[in-house]
C-alpha positions in Angstrom: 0.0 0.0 0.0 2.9 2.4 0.7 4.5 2.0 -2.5 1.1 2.4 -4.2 0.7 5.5 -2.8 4.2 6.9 -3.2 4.0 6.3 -6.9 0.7 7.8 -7.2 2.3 11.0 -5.3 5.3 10.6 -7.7 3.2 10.4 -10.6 0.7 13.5 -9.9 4.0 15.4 -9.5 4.9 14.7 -12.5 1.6 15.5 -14.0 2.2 19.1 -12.4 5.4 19.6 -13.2 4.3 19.0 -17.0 1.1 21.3 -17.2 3.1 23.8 -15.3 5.5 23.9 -18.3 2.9 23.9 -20.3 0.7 26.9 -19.3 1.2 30.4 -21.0 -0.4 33.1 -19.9 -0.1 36.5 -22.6 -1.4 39.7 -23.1 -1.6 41.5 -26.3 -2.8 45.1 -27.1 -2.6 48.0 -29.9 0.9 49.7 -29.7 -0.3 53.3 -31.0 -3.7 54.7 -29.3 -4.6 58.6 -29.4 -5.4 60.4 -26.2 -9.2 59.6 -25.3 -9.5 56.6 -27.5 -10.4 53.4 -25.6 -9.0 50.2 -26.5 -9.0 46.6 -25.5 -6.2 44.7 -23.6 -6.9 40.7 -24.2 -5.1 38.0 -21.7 -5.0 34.8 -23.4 -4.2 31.6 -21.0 -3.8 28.5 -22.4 -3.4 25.0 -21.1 -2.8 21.5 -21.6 -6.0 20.1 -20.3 -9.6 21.9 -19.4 -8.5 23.8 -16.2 -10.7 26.6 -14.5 -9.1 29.7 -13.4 -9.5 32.2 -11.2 -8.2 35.1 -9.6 -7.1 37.5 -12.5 -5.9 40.8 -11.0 -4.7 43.8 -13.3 -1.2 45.3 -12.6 -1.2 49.2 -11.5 -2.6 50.6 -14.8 -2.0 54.1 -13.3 -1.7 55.8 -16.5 -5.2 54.2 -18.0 -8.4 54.3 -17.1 -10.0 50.6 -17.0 -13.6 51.3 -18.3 -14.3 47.5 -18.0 -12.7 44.4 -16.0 -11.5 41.7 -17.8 -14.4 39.1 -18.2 -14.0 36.1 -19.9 -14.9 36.6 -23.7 -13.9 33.7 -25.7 -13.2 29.7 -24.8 -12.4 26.8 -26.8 -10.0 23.8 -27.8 -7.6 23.0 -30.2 -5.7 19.6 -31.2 -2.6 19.6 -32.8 -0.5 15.9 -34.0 3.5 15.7 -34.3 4.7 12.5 -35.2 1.6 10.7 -35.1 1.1 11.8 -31.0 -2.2 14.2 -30.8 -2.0 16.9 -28.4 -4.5 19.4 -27.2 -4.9 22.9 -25.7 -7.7 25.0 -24.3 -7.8 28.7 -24.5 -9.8 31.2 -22.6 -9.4 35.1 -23.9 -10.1 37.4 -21.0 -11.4 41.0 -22.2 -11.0 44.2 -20.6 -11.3 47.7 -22.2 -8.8 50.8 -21.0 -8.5 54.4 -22.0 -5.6 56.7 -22.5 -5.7 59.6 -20.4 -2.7 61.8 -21.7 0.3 61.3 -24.6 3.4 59.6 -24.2 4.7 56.1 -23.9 3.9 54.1 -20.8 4.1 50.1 -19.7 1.4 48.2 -19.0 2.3 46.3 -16.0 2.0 42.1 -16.1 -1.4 40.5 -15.3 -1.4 37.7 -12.7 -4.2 34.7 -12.8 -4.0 31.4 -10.5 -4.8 28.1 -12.2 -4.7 25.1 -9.8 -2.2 25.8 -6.9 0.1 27.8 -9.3 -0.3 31.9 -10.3 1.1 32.9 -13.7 2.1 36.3 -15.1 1.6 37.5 -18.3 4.2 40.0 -20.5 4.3 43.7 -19.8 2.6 45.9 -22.7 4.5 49.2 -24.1 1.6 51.2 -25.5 2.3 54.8 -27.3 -0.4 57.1 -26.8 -0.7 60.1 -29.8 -1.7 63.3 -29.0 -5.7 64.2 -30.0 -6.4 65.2 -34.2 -6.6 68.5 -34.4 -8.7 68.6 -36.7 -11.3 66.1 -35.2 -14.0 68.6 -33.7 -13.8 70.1 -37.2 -14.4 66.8 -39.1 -17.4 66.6 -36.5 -19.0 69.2 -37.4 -18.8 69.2 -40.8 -20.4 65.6 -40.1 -23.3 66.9 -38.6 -23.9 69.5 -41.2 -24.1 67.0 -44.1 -26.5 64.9 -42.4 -28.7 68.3 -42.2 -28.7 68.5 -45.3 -31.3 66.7 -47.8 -28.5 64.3 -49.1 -25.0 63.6 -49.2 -22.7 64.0 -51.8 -22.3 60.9 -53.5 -18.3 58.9 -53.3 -16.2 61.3 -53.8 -12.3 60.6 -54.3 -9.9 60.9 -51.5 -8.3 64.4 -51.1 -4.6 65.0 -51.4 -4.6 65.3 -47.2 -6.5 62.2 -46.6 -4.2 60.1 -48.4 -0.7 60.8 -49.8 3.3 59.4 -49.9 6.3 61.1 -48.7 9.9 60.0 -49.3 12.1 61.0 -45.9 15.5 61.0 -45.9 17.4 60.5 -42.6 20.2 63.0 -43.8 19.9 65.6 -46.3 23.9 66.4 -46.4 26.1 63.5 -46.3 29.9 62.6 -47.2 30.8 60.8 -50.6 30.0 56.9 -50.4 28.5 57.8 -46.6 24.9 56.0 -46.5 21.7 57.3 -45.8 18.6 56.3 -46.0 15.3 56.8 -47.8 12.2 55.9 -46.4 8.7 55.9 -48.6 5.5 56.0 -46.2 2.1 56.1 -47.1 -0.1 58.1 -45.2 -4.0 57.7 -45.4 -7.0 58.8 -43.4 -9.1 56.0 -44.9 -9.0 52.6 -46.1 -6.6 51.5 -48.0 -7.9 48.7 -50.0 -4.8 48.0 -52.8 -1.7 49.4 -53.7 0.2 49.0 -57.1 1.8 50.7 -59.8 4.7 51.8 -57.9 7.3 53.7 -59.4 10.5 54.5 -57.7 13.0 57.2 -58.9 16.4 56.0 -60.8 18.7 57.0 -57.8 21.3 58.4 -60.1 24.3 59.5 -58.5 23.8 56.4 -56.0 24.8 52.8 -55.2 21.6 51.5 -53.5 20.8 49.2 -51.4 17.4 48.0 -51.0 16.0 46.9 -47.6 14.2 43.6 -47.4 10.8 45.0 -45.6 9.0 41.1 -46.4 5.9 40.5 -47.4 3.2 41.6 -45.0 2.8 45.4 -44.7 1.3 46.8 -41.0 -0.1 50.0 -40.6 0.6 51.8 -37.6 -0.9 55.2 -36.1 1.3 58.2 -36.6 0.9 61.6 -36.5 1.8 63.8 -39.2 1.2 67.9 -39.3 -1.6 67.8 -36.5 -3.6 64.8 -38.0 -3.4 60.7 -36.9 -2.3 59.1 -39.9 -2.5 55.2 -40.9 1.2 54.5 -42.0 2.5 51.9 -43.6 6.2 51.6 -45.0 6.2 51.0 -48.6 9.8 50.9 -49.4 13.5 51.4 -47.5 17.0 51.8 -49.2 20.1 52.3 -48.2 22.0 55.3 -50.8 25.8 55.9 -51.5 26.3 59.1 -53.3 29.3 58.7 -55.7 29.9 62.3 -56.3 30.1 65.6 -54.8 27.8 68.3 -55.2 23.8 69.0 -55.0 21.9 65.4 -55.8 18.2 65.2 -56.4 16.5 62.3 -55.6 13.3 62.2 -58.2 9.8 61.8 -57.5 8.3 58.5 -57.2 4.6 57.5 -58.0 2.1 54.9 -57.0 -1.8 53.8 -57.5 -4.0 53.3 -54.5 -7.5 52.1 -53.9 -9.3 53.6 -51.6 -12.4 52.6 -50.0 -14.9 55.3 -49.2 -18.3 54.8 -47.8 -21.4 56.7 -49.6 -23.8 57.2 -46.9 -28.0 58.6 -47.8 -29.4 61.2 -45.6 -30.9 59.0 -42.5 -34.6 58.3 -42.8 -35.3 55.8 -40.6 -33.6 53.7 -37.8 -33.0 51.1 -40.1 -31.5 53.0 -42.9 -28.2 53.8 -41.3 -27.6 50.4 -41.4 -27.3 49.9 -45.3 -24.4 51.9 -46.1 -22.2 51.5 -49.0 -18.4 51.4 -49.7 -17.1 52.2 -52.9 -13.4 51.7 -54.3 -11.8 54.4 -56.0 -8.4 55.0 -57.5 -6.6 57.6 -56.7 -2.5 57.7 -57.9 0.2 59.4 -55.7 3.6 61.4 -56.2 6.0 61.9 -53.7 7.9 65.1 -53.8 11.5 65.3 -54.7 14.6 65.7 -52.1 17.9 67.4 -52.9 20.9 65.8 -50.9 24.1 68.0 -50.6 26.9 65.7 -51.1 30.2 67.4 -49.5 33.6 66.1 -51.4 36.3 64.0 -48.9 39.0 66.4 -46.7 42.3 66.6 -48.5 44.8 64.7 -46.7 44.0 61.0 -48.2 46.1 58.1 -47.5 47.9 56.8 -50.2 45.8 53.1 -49.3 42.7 54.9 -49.1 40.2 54.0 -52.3 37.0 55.5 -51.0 36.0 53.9 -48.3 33.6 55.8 -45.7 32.1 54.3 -42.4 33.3 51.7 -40.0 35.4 49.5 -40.1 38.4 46.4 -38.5 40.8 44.6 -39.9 42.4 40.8 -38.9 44.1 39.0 -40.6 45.9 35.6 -40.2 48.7 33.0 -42.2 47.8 29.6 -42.4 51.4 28.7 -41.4 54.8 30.6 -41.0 56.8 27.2 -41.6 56.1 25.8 -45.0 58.2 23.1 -47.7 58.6 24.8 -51.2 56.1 24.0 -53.7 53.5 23.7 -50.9 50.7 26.1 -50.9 50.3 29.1 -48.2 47.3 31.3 -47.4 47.0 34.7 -45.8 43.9 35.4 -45.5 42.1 38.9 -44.5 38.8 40.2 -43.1 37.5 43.3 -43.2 34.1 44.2 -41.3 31.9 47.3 -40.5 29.2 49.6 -41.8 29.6 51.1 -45.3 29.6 50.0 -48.7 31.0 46.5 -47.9 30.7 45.7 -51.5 32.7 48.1 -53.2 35.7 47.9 -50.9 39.1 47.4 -53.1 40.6 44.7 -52.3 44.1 45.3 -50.3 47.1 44.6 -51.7 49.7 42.1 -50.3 53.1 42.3 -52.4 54.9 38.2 -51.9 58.2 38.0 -52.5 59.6 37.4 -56.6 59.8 34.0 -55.8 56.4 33.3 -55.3 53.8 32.1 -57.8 50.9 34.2 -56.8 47.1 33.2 -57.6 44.0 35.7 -57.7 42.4 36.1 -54.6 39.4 34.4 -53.2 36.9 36.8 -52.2 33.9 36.0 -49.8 31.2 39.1 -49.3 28.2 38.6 -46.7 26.2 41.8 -45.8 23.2 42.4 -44.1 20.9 45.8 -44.8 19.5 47.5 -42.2 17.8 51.0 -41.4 20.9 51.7 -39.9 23.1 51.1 -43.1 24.9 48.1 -44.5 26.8 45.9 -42.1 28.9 43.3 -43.3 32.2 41.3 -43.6 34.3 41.0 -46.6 37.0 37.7 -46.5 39.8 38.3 -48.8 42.4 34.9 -48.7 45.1 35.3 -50.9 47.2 32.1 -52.0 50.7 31.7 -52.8 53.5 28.6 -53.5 57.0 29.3 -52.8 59.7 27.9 -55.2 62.6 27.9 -53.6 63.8 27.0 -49.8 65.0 30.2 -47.8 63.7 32.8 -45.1 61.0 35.3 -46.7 58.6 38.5 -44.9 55.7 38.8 -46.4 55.5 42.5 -46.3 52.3 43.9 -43.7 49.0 45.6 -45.9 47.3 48.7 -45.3 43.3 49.7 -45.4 42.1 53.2 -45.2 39.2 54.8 -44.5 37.1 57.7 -43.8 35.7 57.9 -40.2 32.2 59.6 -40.2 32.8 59.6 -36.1 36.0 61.7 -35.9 35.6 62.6 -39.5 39.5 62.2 -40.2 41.3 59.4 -42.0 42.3 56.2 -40.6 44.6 53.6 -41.5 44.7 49.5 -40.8 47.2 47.4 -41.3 48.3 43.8 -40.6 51.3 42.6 -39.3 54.3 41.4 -41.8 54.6 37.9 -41.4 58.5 35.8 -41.2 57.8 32.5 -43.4 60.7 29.8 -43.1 60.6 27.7 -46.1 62.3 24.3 -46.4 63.7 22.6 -48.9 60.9 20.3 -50.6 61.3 16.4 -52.3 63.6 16.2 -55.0 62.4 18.0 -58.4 60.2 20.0 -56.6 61.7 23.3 -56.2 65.8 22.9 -56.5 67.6 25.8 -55.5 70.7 25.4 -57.0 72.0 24.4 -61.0 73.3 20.8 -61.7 77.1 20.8 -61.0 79.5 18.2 -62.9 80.4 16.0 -60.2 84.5 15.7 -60.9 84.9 12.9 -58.1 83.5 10.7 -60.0 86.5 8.1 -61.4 84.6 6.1 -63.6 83.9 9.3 -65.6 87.5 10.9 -65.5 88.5 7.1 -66.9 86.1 7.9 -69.9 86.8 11.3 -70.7 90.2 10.4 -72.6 88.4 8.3 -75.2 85.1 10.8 -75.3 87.5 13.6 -76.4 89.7 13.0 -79.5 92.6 15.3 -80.1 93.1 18.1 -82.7 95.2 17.0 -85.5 97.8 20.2 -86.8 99.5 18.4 -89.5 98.6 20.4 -93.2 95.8 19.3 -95.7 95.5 20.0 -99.1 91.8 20.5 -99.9 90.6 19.6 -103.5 89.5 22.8 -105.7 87.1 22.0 -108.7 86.1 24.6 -111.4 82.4 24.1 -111.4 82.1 25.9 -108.2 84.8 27.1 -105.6 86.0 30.2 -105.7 83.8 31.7 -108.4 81.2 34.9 -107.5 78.1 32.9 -106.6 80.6 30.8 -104.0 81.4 33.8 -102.1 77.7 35.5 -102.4 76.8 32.2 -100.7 78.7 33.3 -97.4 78.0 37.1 -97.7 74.3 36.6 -97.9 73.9 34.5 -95.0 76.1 37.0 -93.1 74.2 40.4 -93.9 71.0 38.5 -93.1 72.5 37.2 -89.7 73.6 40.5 -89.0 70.1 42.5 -90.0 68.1 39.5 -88.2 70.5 40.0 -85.1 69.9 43.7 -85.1 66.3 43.7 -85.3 66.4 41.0 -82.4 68.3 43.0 -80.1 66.3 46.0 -80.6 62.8 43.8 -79.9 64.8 42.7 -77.1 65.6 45.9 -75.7 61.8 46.9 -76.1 60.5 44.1 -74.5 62.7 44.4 -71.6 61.1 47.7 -71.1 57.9 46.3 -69.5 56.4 49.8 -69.2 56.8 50.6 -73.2 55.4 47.1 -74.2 52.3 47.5 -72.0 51.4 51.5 -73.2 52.0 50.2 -77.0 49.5 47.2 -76.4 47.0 49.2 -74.0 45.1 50.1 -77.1 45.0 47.0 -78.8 43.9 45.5 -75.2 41.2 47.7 -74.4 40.0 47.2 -78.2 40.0 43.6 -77.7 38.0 43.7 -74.1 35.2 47.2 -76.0 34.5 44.5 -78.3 33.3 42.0 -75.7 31.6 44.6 -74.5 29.7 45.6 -77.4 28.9 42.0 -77.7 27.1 41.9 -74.0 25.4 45.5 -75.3 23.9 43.6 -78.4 22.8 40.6 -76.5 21.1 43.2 -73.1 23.2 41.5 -70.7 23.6 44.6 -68.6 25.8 43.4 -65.5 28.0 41.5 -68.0 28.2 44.9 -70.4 29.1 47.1 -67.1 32.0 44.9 -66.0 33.8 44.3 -69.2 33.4 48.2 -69.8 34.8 48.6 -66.1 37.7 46.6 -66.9 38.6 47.8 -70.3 38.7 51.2 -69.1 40.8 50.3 -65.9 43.1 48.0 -67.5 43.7 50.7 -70.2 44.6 53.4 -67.8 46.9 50.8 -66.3 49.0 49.9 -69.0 49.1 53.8 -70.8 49.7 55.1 -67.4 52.2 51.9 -65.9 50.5 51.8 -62.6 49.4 48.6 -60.8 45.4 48.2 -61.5 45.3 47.1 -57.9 46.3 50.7 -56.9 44.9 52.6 -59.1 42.6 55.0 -58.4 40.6 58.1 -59.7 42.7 60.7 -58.0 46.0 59.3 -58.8 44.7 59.2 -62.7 43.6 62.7 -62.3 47.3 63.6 -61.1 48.9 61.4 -63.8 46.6 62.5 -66.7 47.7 65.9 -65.7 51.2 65.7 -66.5 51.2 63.9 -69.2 49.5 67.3 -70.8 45.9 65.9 -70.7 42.8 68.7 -70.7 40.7 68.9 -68.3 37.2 67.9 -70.8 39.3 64.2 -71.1 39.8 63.6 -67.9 36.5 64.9 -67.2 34.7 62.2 -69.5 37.0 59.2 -68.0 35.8 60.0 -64.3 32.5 60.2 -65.8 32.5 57.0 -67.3 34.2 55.3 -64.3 30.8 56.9 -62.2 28.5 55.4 -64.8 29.6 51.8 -65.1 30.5 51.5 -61.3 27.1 52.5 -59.7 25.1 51.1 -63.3 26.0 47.4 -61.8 23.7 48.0 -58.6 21.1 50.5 -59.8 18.3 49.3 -61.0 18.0 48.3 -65.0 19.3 50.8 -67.2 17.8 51.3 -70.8 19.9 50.3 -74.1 20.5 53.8 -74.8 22.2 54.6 -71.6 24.6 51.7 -72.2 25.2 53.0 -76.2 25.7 56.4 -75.1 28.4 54.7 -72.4 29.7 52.7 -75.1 30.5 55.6 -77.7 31.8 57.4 -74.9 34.2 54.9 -73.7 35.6 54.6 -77.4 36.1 58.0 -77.8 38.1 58.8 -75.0 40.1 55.8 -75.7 40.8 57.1 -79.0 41.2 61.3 -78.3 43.7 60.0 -75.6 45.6 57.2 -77.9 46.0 60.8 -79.8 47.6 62.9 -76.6 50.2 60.0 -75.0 52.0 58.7 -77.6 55.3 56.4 -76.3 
């Protein structure tokens, strides 16, 4: 009997401890009332079997007025089956209605309620209370005159202050490449029934980056110029102006529905019951914004290629002992908030005896309202050759700092790498020697190597050919062309050698080679693919006419450089031009087929005025 009883106490503690887990107990409410409005405040319990509760007290609602106790206004059950095991639950809504007695935001204290021998709390509420509509007592009474009146006026469309969109900007002067962002809202005073037809402006002069607001749109109460708007965010993007001076963001327009109810003059009690609602369309514009865009301080770091924000720097080797011929990695992360996207790759300079591979790049951002966050993973791989002791020199980033607005530098460490000597054929650091110790060899080398005979020879002279004019012209000929074709070599020898002349001679013939890709992707509307190759025939170009390093080249330094090479200002004008139009084309949205001609004919123009200017 005792052990029947102590598992039957075991087992209905167990039982408890289960429900108990089981129980939830929340409250739920609007966020946004206005002053004077009354609103409901529902406490939903729910538990694992049919349980009645009792006891529900309110917290210290000090800051509401409770027009009615909660009461019980909904009950019922609901089965749910995982894995073939059913489950059920039973929910009771308790109901109690509040009213906001002045503006601001306030907590809602947890609800207690006891259900068997346990008490439960629900969630604290944060509810935002608007100040009154100014314009309410005026809407009254305008109200009450109409329904003086014989009749109505019948549906009538929305006006521009009961419904309208407005495109905010959290900054209105920013840096080059320093984000902000642009907010369309939609505003309405009635019902909103279906939105469409939304057209957003270009963004030129930006790199955007478009928020991912999902699929269901709230509204929320807001107020706007005196009145309590329904708001509901229509669209969020993150901007990077990519030049300096006055930018106008253009005006975007949509297509709403509204729903408007036609109401009669009252006749009877049971007329005002039969209203109808009518949907009209009404389309939207949202004004323009002008954004000053103020140029970078002077001062820039020679590492620094535009970027603005954020940002830290590691960096790591995946070992500082290696063989030759085996494979190292250094690899590089940058993070912060900016344009994570465009950053320029850093530069690490291996030693000559390295065989260097293009780096691996890795790029994972995440858009928010408070800009663009993100990481960018650079690794860059190398194999050393030979056995020896190497540095692998440190790397620089730089960057604009919005916070102290001055210019900052990063930088990894320089790594020592130790590299031994590999299996044989894999890397020798030394030239075959002739091994002299070897006997067997010396033994041989008298009968390999026969000796020089002095005594005289007479050499037979026939008629038909020695000695005549065509004999000699055999041995002049070869000569003169030995001597042209030797000439010529070493003068293509001493041109190639000059790496610097070879490259500007081919520059044109390279960037003519990577236009016509180009023109290839314009013909076929592949747009990304037209941008890029435009991007790097133009880059590559400048690299080789110019002889500096793509990976450091940027548009001030070809500014400076263009300069003294006699260049006017128009030329270098149209470049930097084209450089802004192909960069910020790749992430704008789609551009039409005459933008990218007009790029096109521009890029082979200034190619060809400039083959003109710097001749080598």
């Amino acid at each position: 009997m005792k052990h029947l009883i102590f598992l039957f106490t075991i087992f209905c503690l167990g039982i408890g401890r289960i429900s108990a887990q089981e129980v939830t107990f929340r409250a739920s409410s609007e966020r946004t009332v206005v002053v004077n409005q009354q609103f409901r405040i529902a406490y939903t319990l729910s538990t694992p079997e049919q349980t009645k509760a009792k006891n529900l007290q309110l917290g210290d609602i000090k800051d509401f007025d409770v027009l009615y106790e909660p009461v019980l206004s909904q009950q019922g059950m609901s089965a749910t089956t995982i894995n073939g095991k059913m489950t059920s639950s039973f929910t009771s809504v308790y109901t109690c209605v509040v009213m906001a007695k002045t503006e601001g935001t306030f907590t809602i204290p947890p609800a207690a309620i006891t259900v068997g021998n346990s008490t439960y709390k629900s969630n604290e509420l944060t509810v935002k209370v608007l100040p009154a509509d100014q314009t309410a007592n005026a809407a009254a009474q305008n109200n009450n005159a109409s329904q003086a009146g014989q009749q109505q006026p019948a549906t009538n469309a929305p006006s521009n202050q009961d419904v309208f969109v407005v495109m905010h900007v959290s900054k209105n002067s920013v840096y080059e490449n320093e984000g902000l962002l642009v907010t369309f809202k939609l505003y309405s005073l009635v019902d909103i029934s279906a939105f469409s037809g939304a057209k957003f402006p270009e963004f030129e002069g930006f790199i955007s980056q478009e928020i991912d607001l999902g699929t269901n749109t709230q509204m929320n109460l807001e107020p706007y110029n005196g009145r309590n708007y329904r708001t509901a965010i229509i669209k969020q993007t993150v901007l990077y102006p990519q030049r300096s001076g006055k930018i106008t963001i253009g005006a975007g327009k949509f297509d709403v529905v509204a729903r408007i109810r036609s109401q009669q003059r009252v006749r009877s009690f049971f007329d005002d019951f039969f209203d109808t609602y009518s949907d009209v369309k009404k389309s939207l514009t949202s004004a323009p914004v002008t954004i000053n865009v103020k140029p970078l301080p002077a001062g820039k770091p020679a590492s620094f290629s535009g970027a603005v924000g954020e940002y830290t720097m590691t960096s790591s080797i995946s070992s500082d002992k290696v063989k030759s011929d085996d494979a190292i990695t250094v690899k590089v992360n940058i993070s912060g908030n900016g344009n994570i996207k465009l950053l320029k790759n850093p530069e690490i300079v291996f030693p000559n005896d390295f065989e260097v591979f293009d780096p691996v790049v890795d790029t994972k951002t995440n858009v928010t309202t408070s800009g663009v966050r993100g990481t960018k993973s650079i690794e860059y791989n190398a194999i050393p050759r030979y056995a020896g002791d190497f540095t692998i020199p440190k790397t620089e980033f730089s960057y604009f700092d919005l916070k102290s607005q001055t210019y900052k530098t990063l930088s990894t460490p320089a790594y020592p790498l130790h590299v031994e000597q590999g299996e044989a054929g894999s890397g020798n650091t030394t030239a075959p020697v002739l091994n002299a110790t070897d006997k067997e060899s010396i033994r041989f080398l008298g009968k390999d190597i026969r000796y020089i005979k002095t005594e005289n020879y007479n050499f037979h002279r026939g008629s038909f050919f020695f000695g005549t004019f065509n004999y000699y012209l055999f041995y002049i000929i070869p000569a003169l062309l030995f001597i042209v074709l030797f000439i010529i070599y070493r003068k293509q020898a001493a041109e190639n050698a000059n790496i610097a002349l070879v490259r500007t001679k081919k520059a044109n013939k390279v960037a003519s080679k990577r236009l016509k890709t180009a023109a290839k992707y314009l013909n076929e509307n592949k747009q990304e693919a037209f941008y890029d190759e435009t991007l790097k025939a133009v880059w590559g170009y400048l690299s080789d006419k110019l002889n500096i390093p793509v990976s450091t080249l940027t548009k001030d330094n070809v500014e400076a450089n263009l300069t003294q090479y006699g260049v006017d200002e128009n030329l270098i004008r149209d470049f930097r031009n084209i450089l802004d139009t192909a960069e910020f084309a790749r992430f704008a949205p789609a551009q039409t087929s005459g933008t990218m001609d007009e790029l096109y004919r521009s890029t082979v123009a200034a190619i060809d005025k400039m083959e003109s200017i710097i001749k080598k």
